[in-house]
C-alpha positions as CSV (number, residue, x, y, z in Angstrom):
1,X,57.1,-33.6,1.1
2,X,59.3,-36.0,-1.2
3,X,58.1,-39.6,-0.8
4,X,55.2,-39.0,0.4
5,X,51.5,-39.9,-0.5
6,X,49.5,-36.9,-1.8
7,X,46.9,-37.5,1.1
8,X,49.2,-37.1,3.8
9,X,50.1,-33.5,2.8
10,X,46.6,-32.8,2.3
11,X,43.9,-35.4,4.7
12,X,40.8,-36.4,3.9
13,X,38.0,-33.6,4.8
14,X,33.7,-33.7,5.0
15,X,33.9,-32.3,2.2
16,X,36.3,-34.4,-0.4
17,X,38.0,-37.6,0.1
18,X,41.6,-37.2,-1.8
19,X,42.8,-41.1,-1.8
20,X,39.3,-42.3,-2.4
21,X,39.6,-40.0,-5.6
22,X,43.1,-40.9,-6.5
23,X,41.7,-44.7,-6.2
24,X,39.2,-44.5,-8.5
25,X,41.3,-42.4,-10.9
26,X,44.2,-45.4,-11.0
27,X,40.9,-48.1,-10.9
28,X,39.2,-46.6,-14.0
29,X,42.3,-44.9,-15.8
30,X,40.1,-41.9,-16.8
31,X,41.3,-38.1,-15.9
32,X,39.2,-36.7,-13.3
33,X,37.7,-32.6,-12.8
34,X,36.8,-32.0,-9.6
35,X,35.9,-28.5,-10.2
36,X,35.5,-25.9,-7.6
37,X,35.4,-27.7,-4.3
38,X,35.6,-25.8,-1.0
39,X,38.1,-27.3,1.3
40,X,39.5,-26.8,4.8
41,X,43.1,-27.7,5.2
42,X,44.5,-28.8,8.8
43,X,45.6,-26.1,11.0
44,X,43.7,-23.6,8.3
45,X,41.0,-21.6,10.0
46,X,39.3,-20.3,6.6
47,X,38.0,-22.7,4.1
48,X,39.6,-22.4,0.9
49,X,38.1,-22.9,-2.7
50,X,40.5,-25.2,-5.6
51,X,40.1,-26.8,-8.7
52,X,41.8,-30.5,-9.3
53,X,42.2,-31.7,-12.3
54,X,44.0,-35.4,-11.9
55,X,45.9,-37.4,-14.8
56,X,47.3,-41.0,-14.9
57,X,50.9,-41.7,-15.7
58,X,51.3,-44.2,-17.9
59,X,54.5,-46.4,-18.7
60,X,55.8,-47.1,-22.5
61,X,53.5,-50.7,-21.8
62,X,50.1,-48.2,-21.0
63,X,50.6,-49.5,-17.3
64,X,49.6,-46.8,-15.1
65,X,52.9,-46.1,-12.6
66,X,51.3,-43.2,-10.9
67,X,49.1,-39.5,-11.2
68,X,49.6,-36.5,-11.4
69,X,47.3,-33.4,-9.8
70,X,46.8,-29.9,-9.9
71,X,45.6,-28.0,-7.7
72,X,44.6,-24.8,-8.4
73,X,44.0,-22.1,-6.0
74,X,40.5,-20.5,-6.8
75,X,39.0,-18.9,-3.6
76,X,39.2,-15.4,-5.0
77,X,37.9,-15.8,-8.6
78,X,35.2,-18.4,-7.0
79,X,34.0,-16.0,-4.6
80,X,34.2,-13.1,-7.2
81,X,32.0,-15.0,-9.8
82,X,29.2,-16.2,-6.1
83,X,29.5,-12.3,-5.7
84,X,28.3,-11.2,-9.9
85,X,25.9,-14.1,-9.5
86,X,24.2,-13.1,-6.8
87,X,24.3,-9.5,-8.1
88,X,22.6,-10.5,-11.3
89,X,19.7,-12.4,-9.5
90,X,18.8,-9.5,-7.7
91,X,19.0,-7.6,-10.8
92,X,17.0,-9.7,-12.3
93,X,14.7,-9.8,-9.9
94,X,14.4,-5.9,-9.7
95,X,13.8,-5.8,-13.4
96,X,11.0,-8.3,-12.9
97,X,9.5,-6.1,-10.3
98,X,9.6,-2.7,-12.6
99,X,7.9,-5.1,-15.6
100,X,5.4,-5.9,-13.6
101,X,4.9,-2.3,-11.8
102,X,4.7,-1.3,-15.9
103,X,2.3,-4.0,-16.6
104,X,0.0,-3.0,-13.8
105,X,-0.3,0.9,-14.3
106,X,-0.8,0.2,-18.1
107,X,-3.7,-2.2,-16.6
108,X,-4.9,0.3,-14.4
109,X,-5.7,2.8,-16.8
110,X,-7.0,0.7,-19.3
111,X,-9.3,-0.7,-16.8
112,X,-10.1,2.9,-15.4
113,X,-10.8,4.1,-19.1
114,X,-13.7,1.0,-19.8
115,X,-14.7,0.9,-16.5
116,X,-16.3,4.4,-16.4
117,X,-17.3,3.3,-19.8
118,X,-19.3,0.4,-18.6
119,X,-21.0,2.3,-15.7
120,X,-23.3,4.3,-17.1
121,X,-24.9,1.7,-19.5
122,X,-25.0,-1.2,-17.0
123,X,-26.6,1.3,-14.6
124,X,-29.6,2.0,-17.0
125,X,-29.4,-2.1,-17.8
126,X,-29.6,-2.7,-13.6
127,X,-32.6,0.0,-13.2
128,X,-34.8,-1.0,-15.7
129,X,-34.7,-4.9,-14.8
130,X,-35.5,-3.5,-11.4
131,X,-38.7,-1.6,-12.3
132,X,-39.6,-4.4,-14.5
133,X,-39.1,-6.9,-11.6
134,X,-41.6,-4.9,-10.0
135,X,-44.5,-4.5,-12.6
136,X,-44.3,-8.6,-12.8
137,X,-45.5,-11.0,-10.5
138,X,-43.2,-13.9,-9.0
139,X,-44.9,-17.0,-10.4
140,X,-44.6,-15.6,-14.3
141,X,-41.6,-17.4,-16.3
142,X,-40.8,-13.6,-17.2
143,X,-40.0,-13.2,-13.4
144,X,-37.2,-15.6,-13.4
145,X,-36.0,-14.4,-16.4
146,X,-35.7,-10.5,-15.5
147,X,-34.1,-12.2,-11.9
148,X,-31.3,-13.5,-14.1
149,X,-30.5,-10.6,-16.2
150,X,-30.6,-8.8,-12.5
151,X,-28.4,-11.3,-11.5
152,X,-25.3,-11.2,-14.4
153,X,-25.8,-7.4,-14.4
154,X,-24.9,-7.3,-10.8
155,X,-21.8,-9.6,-11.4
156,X,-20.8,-7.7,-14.0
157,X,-21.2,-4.7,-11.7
158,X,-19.3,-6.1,-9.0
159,X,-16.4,-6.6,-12.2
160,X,-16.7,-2.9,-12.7
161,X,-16.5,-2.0,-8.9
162,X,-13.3,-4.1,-9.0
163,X,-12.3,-2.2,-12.0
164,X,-12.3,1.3,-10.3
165,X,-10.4,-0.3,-7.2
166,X,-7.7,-1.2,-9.5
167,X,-7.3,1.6,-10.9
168,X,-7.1,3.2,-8.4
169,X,-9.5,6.2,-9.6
170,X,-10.2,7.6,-5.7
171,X,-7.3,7.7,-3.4
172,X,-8.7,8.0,-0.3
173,X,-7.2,10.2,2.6
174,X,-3.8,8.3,4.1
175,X,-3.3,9.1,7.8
176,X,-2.1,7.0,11.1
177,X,-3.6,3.6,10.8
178,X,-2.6,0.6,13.5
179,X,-2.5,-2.7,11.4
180,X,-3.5,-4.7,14.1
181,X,-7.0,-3.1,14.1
182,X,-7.4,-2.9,10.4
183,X,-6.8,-6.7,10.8
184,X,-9.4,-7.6,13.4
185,X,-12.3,-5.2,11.8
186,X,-11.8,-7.7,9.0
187,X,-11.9,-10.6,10.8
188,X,-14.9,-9.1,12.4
189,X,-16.0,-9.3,9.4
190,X,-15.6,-13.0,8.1
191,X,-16.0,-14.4,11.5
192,X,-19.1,-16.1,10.9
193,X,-17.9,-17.4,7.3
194,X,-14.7,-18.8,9.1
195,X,-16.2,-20.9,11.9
196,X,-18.9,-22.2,9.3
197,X,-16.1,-23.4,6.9
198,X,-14.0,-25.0,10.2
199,X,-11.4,-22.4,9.8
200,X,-9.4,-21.9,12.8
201,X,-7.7,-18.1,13.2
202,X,-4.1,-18.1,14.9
203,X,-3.0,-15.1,15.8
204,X,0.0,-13.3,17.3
205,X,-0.3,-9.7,16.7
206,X,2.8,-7.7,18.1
207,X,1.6,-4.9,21.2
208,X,4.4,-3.2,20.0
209,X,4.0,-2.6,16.5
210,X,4.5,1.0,15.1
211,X,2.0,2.9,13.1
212,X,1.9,2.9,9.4
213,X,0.6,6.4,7.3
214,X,-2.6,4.8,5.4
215,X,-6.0,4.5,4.4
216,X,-7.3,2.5,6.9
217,X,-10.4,0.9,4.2
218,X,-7.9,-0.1,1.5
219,X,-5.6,-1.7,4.0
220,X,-8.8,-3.8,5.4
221,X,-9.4,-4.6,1.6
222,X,-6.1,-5.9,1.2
223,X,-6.4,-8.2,4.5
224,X,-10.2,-9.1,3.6
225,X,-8.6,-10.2,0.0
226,X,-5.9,-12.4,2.4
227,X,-8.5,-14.0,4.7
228,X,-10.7,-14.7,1.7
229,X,-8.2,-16.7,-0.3
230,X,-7.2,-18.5,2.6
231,X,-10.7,-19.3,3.3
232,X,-11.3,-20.3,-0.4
233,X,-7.9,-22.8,-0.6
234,X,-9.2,-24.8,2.6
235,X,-12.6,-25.9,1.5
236,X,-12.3,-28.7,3.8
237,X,-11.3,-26.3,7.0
238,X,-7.7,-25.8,8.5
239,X,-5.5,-22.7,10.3
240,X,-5.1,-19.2,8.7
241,X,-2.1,-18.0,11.0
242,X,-2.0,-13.6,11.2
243,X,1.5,-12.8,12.4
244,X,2.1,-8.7,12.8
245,X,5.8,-7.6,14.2
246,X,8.3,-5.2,13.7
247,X,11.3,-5.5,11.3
248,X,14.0,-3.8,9.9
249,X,14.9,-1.9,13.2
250,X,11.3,-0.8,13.5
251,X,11.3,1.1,10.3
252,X,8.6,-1.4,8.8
253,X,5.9,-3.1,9.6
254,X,5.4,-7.0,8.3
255,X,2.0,-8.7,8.4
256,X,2.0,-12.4,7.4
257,X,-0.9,-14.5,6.4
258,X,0.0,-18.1,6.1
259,X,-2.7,-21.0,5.2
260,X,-2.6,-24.6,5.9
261,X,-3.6,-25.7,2.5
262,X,-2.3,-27.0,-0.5
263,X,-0.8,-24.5,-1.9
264,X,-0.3,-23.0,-5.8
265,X,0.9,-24.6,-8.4
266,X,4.9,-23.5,-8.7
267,X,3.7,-22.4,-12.9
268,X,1.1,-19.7,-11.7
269,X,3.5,-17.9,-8.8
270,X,4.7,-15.5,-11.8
271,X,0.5,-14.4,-12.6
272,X,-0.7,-14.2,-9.4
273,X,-1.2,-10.3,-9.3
274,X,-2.4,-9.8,-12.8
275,X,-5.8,-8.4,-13.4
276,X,-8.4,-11.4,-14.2
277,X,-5.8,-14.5,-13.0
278,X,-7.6,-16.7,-11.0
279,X,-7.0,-20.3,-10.2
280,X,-10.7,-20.2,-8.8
281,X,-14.3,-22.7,-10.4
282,X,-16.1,-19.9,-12.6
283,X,-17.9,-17.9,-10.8
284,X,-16.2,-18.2,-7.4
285,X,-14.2,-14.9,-8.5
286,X,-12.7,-12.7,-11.4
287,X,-9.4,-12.4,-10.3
288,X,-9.2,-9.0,-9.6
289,X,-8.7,-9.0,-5.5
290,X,-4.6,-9.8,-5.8
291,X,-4.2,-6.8,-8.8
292,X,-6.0,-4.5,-6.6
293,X,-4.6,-5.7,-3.3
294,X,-0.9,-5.3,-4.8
295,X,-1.8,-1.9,-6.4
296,X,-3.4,-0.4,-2.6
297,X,-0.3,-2.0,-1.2
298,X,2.6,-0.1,-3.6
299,X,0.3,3.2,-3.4
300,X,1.2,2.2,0.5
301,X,5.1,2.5,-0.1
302,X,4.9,-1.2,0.5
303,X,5.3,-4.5,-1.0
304,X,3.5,-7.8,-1.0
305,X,4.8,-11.0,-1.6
306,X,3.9,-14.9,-1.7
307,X,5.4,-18.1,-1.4
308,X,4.4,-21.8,-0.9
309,X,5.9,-23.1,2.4
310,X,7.0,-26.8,2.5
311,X,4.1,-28.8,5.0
312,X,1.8,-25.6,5.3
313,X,0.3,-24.0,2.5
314,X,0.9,-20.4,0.9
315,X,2.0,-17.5,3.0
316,X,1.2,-13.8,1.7
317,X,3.6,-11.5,3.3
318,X,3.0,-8.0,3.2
319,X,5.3,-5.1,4.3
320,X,4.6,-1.6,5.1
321,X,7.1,1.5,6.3
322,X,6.2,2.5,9.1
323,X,5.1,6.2,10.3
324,X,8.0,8.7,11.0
325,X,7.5,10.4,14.6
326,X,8.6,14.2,14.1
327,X,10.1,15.2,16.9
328,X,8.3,18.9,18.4
């Protein structure tokens, strides 16, 4: 090792350059800190994480006459420290998901509570324009008048409807369900809107994929709520792709619907499945079909989640467990 050149004990890697280091260290006469860099020595088949910290030696004339380096070996502390981060994001990302489980079931019952609350009055409000609309003939400016109170009462009713759905007042009866045809009943259903709006629907729907234990209507709300946002975020037409397989050994079910267009804005990911959020013109929606989608889903045992992908557009994923055979 004596007389030699700190490079030839340890070469050049990929990863970090020793004498180009060293070179700039003598050029500029600063101290270098590398930090942690992960290096693979000659002849070593593990990679192994240091820390160089690098110094000039200096004569009695300030003349740099050499360095000096040291290496410290850190692969153990390195990877302990990669190991409590990683921990903590997932923490954190658990806590996030309790928060927002809180934040919904407050939700729901508060929207339960003036829901019901709202019914009965904008019943009486929707049943007396009606019998009015009747007494009144077309051509008087009274008509159109009564026609729009008909109209914002029926909006308002259609707030309420969404209201009860997510609070989830009536659980209906959960039994076998097969995804794949809860999935093409509502495409059965937007067919029409689809092909009007140049909308092209890929899919690839797994002829293996297990049972889930469900209400068959709230899971074709959920993937109604799906198509319909992807419909809405390509005004100018584009792909919905509907991917259904098995994961996790067949204990779950994953349905995927992923959009071609231009995504959502990166500040609104953390609101998407709060009641009354809505990145939607007025009147195109009340932002009530993610909150109830994402409640259906958890009363499921499942989970929902969304991302922007890089050249597509925004992928929902949803996951279900899937229904446990008893043997007889």
């Amino acid at each position: 090792i004596l007389k030699k050149y700190f490079w030839e004990i340890f070469p050049p890697t990929e990863d970090f350059d020793w004498r180009a280091n060293l070179s700039h260290l003598i050029e500029t006469g600063s101290p270098t800190h590398n930090g942690n860099i992960r290096y693979r020595p000659p002849l070593v088949k593990e990679e192994v994480i240091i820390n160089i910290r690098s110094h000039p030696l200096k004569n009695r004339e300030n003349n740099i006459i050499g360095t000096v380096s040291l290496v410290e070996y850190v692969t153990k502390k390195a990877k302990l420290e990669e190991g409590l981060r990683r921990a903590y994001r997932e923490l954190r990302a658990t806590q996030e998901q309790l928060v927002q489980s809180g934040k919904m079931a407050t939700a729901g019952r508060l929207a339960g509570g003036v829901a019901h609350e709202l019914n009965n009055p904008l019943g009486g409000i929707l049943g007396f324009t009606q019998a009015a609309l009747l007494d009144t003939k077309e051509d008087d400016q009274i008509y159109k008048d009564l026609k729009a109170i008909e109209e914002a009462a029926l909006h308002c009713k259609e707030i309420v409807s969404g209201l009860l759905n997510f609070s989830r007042q009536t659980k209906g009866e959960f039994k076998e369900v097969d995804v794949n045809k809860a999935i093409e009943a509502t495409l059965a259903l937007v067919n029409h809107q689809t092909k009007l709006q140049n909308i092209e629907i890929v899919k690839d729907l797994s002829s293996r994929l297990s049972k889930v234990t469900g209400n068959f209507n709230q899971l074709q709300q959920v993937f109604l709520n799906m198509v319909t946002n992807a419909r809405d975020a390509m005004p100018e037409g584009g792909k919905l792709f509907i991917t259904t397989r098995n994961i996790a050994r067949g204990k779950k079910v994953e349905a995927t619907f992923l959009d071609t267009g231009s995504g959502i804005p990166e500040e609104h990911m953390d609101k998407l499945f709060e009641p009354f959020f809505t990145t939607k013109d007025p009147g195109k929606g009340v932002g009530l079909g993610l909150s109830v989608s994402y409640g259906i889903i958890k009363d499921h045992g499942g989970e929902i989640e969304v991302k922007n992908r890089k050249g597509a557009g925004v992928e929902f994923r949803i996951i279900l467990p899937a229904r446990r055979i008893t043997a007889r």
